[in-house]
N, C-alpha and C positions, 0 to 999 in steps of 0.2 A: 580592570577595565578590559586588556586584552581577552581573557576568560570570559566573558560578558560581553563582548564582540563576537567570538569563535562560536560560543551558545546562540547566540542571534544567524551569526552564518550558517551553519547547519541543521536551522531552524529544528531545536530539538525536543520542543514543542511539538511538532509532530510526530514523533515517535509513538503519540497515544494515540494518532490515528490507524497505526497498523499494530498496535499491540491486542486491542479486541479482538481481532480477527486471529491473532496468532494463540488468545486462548480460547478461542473458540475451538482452532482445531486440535487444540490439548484436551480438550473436553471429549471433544467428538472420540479421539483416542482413548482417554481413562473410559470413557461413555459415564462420566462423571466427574466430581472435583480430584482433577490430578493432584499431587503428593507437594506439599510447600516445597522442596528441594529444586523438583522440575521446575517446577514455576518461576521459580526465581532464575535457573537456567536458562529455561525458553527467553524470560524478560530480558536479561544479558546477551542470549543469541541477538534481539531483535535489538538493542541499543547498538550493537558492535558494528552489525549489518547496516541499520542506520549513518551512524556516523561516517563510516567506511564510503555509503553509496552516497550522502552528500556532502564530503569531501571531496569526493573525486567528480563531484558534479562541480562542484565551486572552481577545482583545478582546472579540470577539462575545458571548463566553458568559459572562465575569467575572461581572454580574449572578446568574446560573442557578448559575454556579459557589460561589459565595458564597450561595446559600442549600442546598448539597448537604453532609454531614455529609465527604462521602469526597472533596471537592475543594474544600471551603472556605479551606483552607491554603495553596493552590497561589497563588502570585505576585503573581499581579495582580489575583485575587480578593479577600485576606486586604491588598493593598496595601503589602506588600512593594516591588514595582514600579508602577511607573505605568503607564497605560494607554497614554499618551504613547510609551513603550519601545516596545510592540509594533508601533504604528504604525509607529514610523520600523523596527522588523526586517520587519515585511511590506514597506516601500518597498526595503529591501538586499537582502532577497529576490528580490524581484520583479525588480531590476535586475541581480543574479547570473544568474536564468534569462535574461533579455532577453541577455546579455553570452554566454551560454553556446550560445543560439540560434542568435544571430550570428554565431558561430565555427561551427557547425556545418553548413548549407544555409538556403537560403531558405524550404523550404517549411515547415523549424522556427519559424522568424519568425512565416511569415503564420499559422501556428496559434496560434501566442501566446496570443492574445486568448484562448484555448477555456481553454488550459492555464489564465489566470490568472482569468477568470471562477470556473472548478473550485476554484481553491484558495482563495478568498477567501469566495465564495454557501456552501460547502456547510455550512459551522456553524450556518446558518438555518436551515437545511432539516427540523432534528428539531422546529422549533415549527410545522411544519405537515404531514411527512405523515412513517408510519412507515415509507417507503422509503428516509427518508434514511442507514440504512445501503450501498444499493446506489450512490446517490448518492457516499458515499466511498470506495465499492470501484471505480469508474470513476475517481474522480479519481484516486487511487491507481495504480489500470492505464493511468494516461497515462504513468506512469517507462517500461515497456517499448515502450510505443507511439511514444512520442518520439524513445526511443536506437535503435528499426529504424529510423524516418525520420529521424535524424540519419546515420547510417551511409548510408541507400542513398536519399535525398533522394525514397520514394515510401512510399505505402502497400498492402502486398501482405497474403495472406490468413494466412499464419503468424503476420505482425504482429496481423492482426484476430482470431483464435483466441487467441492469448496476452493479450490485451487483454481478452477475456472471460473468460479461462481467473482473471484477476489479479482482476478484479470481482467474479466470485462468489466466490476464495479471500479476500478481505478482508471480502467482505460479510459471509460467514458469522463467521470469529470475532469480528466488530464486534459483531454479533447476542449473540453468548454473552459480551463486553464489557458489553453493557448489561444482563446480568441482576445484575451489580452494582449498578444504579442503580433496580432492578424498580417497591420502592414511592417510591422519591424521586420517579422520570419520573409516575410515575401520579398519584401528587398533585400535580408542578408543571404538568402537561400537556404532558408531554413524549414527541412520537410515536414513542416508540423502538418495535420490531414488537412485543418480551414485554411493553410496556406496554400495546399493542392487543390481541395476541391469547392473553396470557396467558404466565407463566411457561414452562408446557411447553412452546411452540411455538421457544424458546431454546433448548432441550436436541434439537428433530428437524428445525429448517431448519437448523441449520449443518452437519448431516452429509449431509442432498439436496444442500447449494449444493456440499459438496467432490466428492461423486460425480459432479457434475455437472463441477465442475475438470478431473476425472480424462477424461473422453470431450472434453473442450475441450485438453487437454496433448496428448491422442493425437494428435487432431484438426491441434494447430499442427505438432506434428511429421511428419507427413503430409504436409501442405501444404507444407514444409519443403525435405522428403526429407532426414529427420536419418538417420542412422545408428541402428543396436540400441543401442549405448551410450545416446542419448538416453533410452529405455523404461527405463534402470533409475531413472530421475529421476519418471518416474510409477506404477513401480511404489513408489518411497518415498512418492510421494502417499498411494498405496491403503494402504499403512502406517498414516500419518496419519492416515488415515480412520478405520481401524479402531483407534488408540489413543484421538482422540477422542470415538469411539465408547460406549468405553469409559470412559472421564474422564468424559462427562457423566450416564454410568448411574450412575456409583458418589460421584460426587462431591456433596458437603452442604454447601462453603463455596465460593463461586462466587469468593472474593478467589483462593483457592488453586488453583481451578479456571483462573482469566486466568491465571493463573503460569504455568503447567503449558502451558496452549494457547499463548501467546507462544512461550516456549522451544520448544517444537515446531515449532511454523511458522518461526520460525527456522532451527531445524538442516533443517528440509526445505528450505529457499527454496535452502540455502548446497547441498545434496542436487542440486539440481535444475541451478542453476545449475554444478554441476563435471562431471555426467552429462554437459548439452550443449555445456559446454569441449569433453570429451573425445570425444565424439561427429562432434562438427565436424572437431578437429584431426586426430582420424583418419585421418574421411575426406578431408581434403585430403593428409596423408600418403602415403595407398596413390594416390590419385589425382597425386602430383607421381611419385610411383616409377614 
């Protein structure tokens, strides 16, 4: 049951929402299906990194979390687990990705430090400025930035375009994330952006930041030279957009509202990422023929 608690606190479940995206940019790198071995790497990198960043999210914030109505319950707030626990899964973490690095190139090593800085600093960061949502949409677009320079041991521009393309898509529904928390952040002084600049500013920077995705997806694929199959991966973005769009015009419970945008960005990420499977293998196809 402990086991089956700690899996629920570190909601590990979500691990598949940034895994798409991390072989998206393995792909971008082989410019095809990367090599079973990577793969299994990269997925390792991104479970360790995972664990690691909400662990230390559950540690950090226990305190803030236990005075919040809608996370008081959670694990290691309500003391279920000890705090103890999450330390020693941030050090398993942290030594999965180190283990996973290693297997992959050096120059994944010598970035190390950035990646684990990223996973550990950023649960502080909403006690002092309300950017710390873009702050996690960076840490986040390290999954794809990692698994190109795991794949091709450099950093090229498609890598750098998908890396911002992943920061502003996380950013933004982080942003629509926190307007569950509107008047808790505001009374505990919590810099979340709808705590700064007001409820509505929740419901009109998440859809600038994906528009913005959408010319940054073009962008990597460009850079690329992906194939047309790629484009039907951001025309499901502009989908997205316009459903989101939508969802935040009409919606009056913002619990039901996160539902709704999780599951979306989901079935987009899994969207996105089959586009440029298919895109790639294509064109290595017509190009072996």
């Amino acid at each position: 049951m402990k086991v089956a608690l700690f899996l629920k606190e570190i909601r590990i479940e979500h691990t598949l929402f940034a895994l798409p995206f991390a072989y998206t940019g393995a792909v971008f790198g082989a410019r095809g299906l990367p090599s079973w071995p990577a793969l299994l790497w990269i997925t390792l990198a991104v479970l360790g990194a995972r664990t690691a960043a909400m662990a230390a999210n559950r540690y950090l914030d226990r305190d803030i979390d236990a005075r919040n109505p809608r996370t008081a319950r959670r694990a290691v707030a309500s003391g279920a687990l000890s705090p103890a626990s999450m330390l020693l899964a941030i050090a398993a973490g942290l030594l999965v990705l180190l283990w996973a690095a290693w297997m992959l190139n050096p120059l994944c090593v010598k970035l190390l430090p950035i990646a684990g800085a990223g996973v550990l600093l950023y649960p502080l960061c909403k006690r002092f400025t309300w950017l710390t949502h873009f702050v996690l949409g960076a840490v986040d677009a390290l999954a794809p930035l990692g698994a190109y320079i795991g794949i091709t041991g450099t950093v090229g521009w498609p890598a750098v375009f998908l890396f911002l393309a992943v920061t502003v898509w996380v950013t933004g529904f982080d942003i629509v994330y926190a307007l569950m928390d509107f008047s808790v952040d505001r009374t505990q002084g919590i810099r979340s952006l709808p705590a700064r600049f007001g409820e509505a500013s929740g419901h009109v920077l998440p859809i600038a930041l994906h528009v913005l995705m959408l010319g940054l997806l073009a962008a990597a694929g460009l850079a690329a030279h992906a194939g047309s199959i790629y484009y039907a991966g951001v025309l499901a973005a502009a989908i997205l957009v316009l459903y989101e769009e939508r969802l935040l015009r009409i919606a009056e419970n913002a619990f039901v509202l996160n539902e709704r945008v999780f599951v979306s960005n989901m079935a987009f990420s899994l969207v996105f990422l089959g586009s440029t499977v298919a895109s790639f293998t294509a064109a290595s196809t017509v190009g072996s023929s």
